[in-house]
C-alpha positions in Angstrom: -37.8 5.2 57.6 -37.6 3.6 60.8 -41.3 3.8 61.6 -41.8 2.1 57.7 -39.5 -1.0 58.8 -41.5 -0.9 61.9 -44.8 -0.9 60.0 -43.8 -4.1 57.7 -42.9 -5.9 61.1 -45.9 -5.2 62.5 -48.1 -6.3 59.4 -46.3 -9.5 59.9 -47.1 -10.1 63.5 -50.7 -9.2 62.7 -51.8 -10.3 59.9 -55.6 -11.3 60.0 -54.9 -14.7 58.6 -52.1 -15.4 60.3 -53.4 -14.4 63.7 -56.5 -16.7 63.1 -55.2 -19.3 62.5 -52.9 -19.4 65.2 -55.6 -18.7 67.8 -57.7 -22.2 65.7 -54.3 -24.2 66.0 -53.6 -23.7 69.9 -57.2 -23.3 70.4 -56.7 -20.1 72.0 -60.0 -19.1 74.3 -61.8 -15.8 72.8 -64.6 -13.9 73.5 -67.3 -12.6 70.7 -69.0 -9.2 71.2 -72.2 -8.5 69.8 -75.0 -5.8 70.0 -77.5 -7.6 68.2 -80.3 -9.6 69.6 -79.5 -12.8 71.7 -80.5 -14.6 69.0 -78.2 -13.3 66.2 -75.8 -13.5 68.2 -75.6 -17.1 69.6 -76.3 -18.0 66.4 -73.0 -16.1 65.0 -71.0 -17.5 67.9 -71.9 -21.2 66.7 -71.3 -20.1 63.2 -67.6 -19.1 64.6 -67.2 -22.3 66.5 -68.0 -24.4 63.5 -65.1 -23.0 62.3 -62.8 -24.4 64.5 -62.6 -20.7 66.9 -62.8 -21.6 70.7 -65.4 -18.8 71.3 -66.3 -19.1 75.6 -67.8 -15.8 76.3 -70.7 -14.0 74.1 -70.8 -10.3 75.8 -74.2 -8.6 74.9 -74.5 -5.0 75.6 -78.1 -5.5 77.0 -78.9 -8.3 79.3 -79.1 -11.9 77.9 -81.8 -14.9 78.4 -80.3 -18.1 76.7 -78.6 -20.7 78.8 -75.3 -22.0 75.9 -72.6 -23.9 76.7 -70.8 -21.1 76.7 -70.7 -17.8 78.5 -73.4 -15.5 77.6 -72.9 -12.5 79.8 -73.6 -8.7 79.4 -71.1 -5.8 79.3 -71.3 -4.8 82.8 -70.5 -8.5 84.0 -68.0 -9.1 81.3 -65.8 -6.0 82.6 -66.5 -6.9 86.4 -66.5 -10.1 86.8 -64.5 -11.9 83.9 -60.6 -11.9 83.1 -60.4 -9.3 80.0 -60.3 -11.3 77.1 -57.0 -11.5 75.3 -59.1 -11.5 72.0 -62.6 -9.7 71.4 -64.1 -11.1 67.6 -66.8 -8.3 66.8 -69.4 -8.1 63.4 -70.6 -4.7 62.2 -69.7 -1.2 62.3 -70.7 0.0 65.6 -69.5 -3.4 67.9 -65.8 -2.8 67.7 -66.1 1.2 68.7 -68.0 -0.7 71.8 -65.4 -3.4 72.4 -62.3 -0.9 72.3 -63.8 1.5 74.9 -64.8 -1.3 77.6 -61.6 -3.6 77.0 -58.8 -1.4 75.7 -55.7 -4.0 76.6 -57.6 -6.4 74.5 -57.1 -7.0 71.1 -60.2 -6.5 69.2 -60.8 -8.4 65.8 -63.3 -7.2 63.3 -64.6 -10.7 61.4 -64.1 -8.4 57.5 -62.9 -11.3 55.6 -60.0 -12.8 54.2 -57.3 -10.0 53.8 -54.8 -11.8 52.0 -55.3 -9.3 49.3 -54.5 -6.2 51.1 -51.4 -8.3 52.4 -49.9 -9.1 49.3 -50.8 -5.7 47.8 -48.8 -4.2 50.5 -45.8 -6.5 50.3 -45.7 -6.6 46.6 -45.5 -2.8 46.4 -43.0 -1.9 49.6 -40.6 0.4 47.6 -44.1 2.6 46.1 -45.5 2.7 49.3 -42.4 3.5 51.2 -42.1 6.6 48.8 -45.4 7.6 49.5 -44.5 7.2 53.2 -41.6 9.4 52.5 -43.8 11.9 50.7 -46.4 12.8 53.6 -45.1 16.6 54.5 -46.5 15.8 58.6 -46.4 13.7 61.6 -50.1 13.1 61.2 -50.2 12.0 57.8 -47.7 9.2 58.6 -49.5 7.7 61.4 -52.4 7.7 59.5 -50.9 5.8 56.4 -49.4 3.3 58.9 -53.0 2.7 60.5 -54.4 2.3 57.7 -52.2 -0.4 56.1 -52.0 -2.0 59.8 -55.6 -1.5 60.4 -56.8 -3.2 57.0 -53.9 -6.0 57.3 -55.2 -7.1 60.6 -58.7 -6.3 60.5 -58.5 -4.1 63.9 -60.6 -1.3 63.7 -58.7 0.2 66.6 -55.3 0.3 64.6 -57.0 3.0 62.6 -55.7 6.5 63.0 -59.0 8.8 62.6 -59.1 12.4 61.6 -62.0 14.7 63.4 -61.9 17.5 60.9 -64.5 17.6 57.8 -64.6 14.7 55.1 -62.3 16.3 52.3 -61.2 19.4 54.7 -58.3 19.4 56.6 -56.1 22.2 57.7 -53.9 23.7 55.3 -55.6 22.5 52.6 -58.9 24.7 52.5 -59.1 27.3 50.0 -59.9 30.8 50.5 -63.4 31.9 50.2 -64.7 32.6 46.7 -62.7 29.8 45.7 -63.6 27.8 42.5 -64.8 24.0 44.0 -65.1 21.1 41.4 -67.5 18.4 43.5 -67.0 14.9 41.6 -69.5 12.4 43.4 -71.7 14.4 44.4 -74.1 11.3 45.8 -76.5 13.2 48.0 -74.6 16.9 47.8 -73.6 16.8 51.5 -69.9 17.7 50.5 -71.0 20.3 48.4 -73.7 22.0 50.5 -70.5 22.6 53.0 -68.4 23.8 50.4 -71.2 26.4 49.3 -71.9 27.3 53.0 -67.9 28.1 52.8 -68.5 30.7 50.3 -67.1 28.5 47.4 -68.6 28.0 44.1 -69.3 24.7 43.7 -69.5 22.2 40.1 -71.0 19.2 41.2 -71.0 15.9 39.1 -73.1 13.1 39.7 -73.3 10.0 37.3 -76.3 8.7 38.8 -79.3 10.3 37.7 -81.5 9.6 40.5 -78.8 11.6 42.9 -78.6 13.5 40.8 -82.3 14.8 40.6 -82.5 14.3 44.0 -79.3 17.2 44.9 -80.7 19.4 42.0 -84.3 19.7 43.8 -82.5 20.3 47.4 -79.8 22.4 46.7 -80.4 24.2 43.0 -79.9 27.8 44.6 -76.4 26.6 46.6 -74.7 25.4 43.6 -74.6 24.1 40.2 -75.0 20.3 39.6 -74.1 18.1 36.2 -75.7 14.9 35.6 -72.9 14.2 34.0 -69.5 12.0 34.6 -65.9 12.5 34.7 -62.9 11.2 32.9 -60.4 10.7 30.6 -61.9 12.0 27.6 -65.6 12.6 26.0 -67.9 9.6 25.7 -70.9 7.4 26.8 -71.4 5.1 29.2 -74.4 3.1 30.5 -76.0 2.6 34.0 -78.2 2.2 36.0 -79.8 4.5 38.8 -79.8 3.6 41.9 -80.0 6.9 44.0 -77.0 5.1 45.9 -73.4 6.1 46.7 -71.9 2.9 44.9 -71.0 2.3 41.8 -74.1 2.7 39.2 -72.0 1.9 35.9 -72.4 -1.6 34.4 -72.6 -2.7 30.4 -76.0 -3.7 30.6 -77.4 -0.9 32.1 -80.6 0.7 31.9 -79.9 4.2 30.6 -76.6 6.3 29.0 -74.8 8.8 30.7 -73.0 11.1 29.0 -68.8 11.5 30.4 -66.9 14.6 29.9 -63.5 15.7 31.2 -62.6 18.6 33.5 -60.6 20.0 31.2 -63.1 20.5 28.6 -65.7 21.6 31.1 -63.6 24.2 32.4 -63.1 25.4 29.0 -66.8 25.3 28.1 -67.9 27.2 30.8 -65.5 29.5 30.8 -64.5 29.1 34.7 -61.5 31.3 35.4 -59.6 29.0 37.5 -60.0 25.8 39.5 -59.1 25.9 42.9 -59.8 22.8 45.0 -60.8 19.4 43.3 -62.3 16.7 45.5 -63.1 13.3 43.6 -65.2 10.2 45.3 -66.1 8.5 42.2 -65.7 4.7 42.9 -62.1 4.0 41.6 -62.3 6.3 38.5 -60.4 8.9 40.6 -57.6 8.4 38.2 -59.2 8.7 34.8 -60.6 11.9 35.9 -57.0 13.5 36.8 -56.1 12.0 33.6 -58.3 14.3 32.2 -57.8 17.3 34.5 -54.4 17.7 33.4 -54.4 21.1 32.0 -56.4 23.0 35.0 -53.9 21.0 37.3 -51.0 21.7 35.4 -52.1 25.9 34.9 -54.4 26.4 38.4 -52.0 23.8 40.8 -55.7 23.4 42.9 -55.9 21.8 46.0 -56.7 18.4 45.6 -58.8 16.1 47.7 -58.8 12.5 46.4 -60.8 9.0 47.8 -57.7 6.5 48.1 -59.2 3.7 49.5 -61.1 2.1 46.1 -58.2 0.8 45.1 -55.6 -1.3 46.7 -53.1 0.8 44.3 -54.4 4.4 44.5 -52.1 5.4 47.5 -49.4 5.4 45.2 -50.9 5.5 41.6 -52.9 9.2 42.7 -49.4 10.2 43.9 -47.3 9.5 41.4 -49.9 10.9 38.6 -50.3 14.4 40.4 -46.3 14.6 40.6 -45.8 14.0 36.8 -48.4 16.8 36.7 -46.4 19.1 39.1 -43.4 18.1 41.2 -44.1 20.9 43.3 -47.2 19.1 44.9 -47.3 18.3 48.9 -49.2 15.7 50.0 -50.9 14.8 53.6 -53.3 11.8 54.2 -56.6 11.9 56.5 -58.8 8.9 57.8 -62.7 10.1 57.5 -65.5 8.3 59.4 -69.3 8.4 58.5 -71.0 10.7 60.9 -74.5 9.7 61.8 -76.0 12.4 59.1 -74.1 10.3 56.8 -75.6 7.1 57.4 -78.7 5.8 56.0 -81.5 6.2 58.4 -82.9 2.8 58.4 -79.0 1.9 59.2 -79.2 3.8 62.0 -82.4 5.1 63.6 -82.6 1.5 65.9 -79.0 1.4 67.1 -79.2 5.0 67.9 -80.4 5.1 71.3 -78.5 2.4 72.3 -75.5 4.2 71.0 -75.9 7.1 73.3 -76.6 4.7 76.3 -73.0 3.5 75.9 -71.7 6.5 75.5 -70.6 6.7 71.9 -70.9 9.4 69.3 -73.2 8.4 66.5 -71.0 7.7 63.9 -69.4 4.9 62.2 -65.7 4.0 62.4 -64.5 1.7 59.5 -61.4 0.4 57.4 -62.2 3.2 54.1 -62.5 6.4 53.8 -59.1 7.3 53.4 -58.3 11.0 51.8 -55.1 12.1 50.4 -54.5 16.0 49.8 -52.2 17.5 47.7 -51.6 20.9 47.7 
C-alpha cells in the first residue's frame, strides 16, 4: 500500500503535461536527442522551439554538419564536453534506449503526445487499480504495474519496468508439455510457432485473412490455424485484410469474417481440456473471456492476456477472470519487440547503427503489457 500512495505522488510530480509546461514557463534549457539525419532533426528541434521549448543542444549519434543557433553536437562531445542535460526530449522507439544509457542522471522525455488521458484514467479509477495493485502475488509484478502507469503518465520510457523472458511466458505460468494452447491473434504465428516448439498443441485464430494465409502456408505442419474470430457469441463481422497486426475490423469493410466463441469451439472439436489461453486481439480481449466462460470455469487454464489496449483492461480482465474463479493468481509482465518482431523495413537501416552503440536490437516502448492469471 505504501508503494501505491507512493506511485500517485509520483504521477503527480511527473506528469507529462505538467512537467512541460513547467520547463516552457521558466524556460528551462533542454537538450533534444536524435538518431536521424541532421536534417530531420534540426528540423524537429525548430518544430520544438516553435512551441515555446528552449531546446540549446541537438545531440546526433553520428557527427553533424549544420552551423544552428543552437548546439549541434554528437554523442561523444555531448557526454565529454557538455554539462549532462537535466532534460533529454527524444522521438522514436530506438532514441530514448540511446539517451538513458549515455546520460542516466538525466531525465529523458519521449515527445508521445498529450497524456492527459492516461492521467485521468488513472486518477478516476484509484480504488480498481489499487485492488489490482493488491492482487499481484510478487515483488516483480508490482514494480512493473507501477512502471507502467508512471512510465505512460510521464512519457519516460526509462520508468518502464521490462521483463526478459518470452512475450506471453513467464515463470510459473508455463504449462506442462502436451498442454492444450488456444493462440488468439495469431498475426504472423510467431507466438505459436514457440508454443508448438514447446510441445503444446496449439489453436490459432486469426481474423485477418491475409495473416491468416500467410501462418497457414508457414506453419500448417506445427499447428492448427482458424481464420476465424473470437468472442462473445456466434456471428459476422466485416473487414478488411491488411496482413497487419492492427485492428482489421471496420463496418465498411471489404469482406465477412465469420466470429465464434471458445466455448463453442472447444465443444465442436471435441478438445479435452484447455490449458493455457493467450489473447492479443486489439481490445476484444474481454468479449472473448466472455465467451470462454465454461472452459475457464471447468479447465482453470493459464491465462495470458494483452492489457494495454485499453486504458481499463488492467482492472476490467481482472475482475472478469475473478467472477469466473476466485481462486485465480495474477502477475503482470512488461514485453518489448525483439528485432525478429519488427518489420524489416523498420529496422534493417537502424540496425547497424544499433550495434555500433551498443544496444540490443529490439524496441522498448510504453505497451505491451501482459497480465497472467493462473
Amino acid at each position: 500500500m505504501k508503494n501505491f500512495v507512493k506511485l500517485i505522488e509520483q504521477v503527480h510530480a511527473q506528469r507529462y503535461m505538467k512537467v512541460l509546461t513547467e520547463i516552457v514557463t521558466k524556460q528551462i534549457p533542454v537538450a533534444f536527442l536524435s538518431i536521424e539525419s541532421t536534417a530531420k532533426a534540426v528540423a524537429a528541434v525548430k518544430d520544438l522551439r516553435s512551441q515555446g521549448l528552449n531546446v540549446t543542444l541537438l545531440i546526433m549519434t553520428f557527427d553533424p554538419c549544420d552551423e544552428e543557433d543552437f548546439d549541434v553536437v554528437n554523442l561523444d562531445a555531448a557526454k565529454t564536453i557538455y554539462p549532462q542535460p537535466e532534460y533529454i526530449f527524444t522521438n522514436g522507439p530506438f532514441a530514448p534506449r540511446v539517451a538513458l544509457k549515455n546520460f542516466p542522471a538525466s531525465k529523458v522525455i519521449s515527445l508521445n503526445g498529450n497524456t492527459d488521458a492516461e492521467y485521468e484514467a488513472f486518477m478516476t479509477h484509484l480504488d480498481d487499480l489499487r485492488e489490482v495493485y493488491e492482487s499481484l502475488i510478487d515483488e516483480v509484478s508490482r514494480k512493473t504495474f507501477c512502471g507502467y502507469w508512471l512510465g505512460r503518465i510521464s512519457n519516460r520510457v526509462g520508468e518502464i519496468v521490462y521483463s526478459n523472458a518470452e512475450h506471453y511466458l513467464t515463470d510459473g505460468f508455463i504449462p506442462d508439455a502436451g498442454a492444450v494452447v488456444i493462440d488468439g491473434g495469431v498475426f504472423d504465428g510467431g507466438t505459436a510457432k514457440i508454443f508448438a516448439q514447446m510441445g503444446y498443441r496449439v489453436y490459432g485464430f486469426e481474423i485477418d485473412r491475409l495473416s491468416y494465409e500467410s501462418v497457414r502456408e508457414k506453419f500448417k505442419d506445427m499447428f492448427v490455424v482458424e481464420n476465424v474470430g473470437l468472442g462473445s457469441y456466434k456471428h459476422e463481422m466485416r473487414c478488411t485484410p491488411a496482413g497487419r497486426s492492427d485492428n482489421c475490423l471496420s463496418d465498411d469493410g471489404t469482406e465477412t469474417v465469420q466470429v465464434t466463441t471458445l466455448d463453442a469451439y472447444v465443444r465442436e472439436k471435441n478438445l479435452p481440456r484447455v490449458d493455457f489461453i493467450k489473447l492479443d486481439v486489439e481490445g476484444a480481449e474481454l468479449d472473448v473471456l466472455k465467451g470462454a466462460v465454461t472452459s475457464i470455469a471447468r479447465f482453470k487454464p493459464i491465462l495470458a492476456l494483452s492489457a494495454y489496449h485499453k486504458f481499463d483492461d488492467f482492472w476490467t480482465l481482472m475482475n472478469f477472470v475473478k467472477s469466473i474463479r476466485p481462486d485465480y493468481e495474477f502477475a503482470l509482465r512488461q514485453s518489448f519487440d525483439s528485432y525478429e518482431d519488427l518489420p524489416s523495413a523498420f529496422t534493417q537501416d537502424i540496425l547497424i547503427e544499433l550495434d555500433e552503440l551498443g544496444l540490443e536490437p529490439d524496441t522498448r516502448w510504453f505497451g505491451e503489457c501482459v497480465l497472467f492469471a493462473r
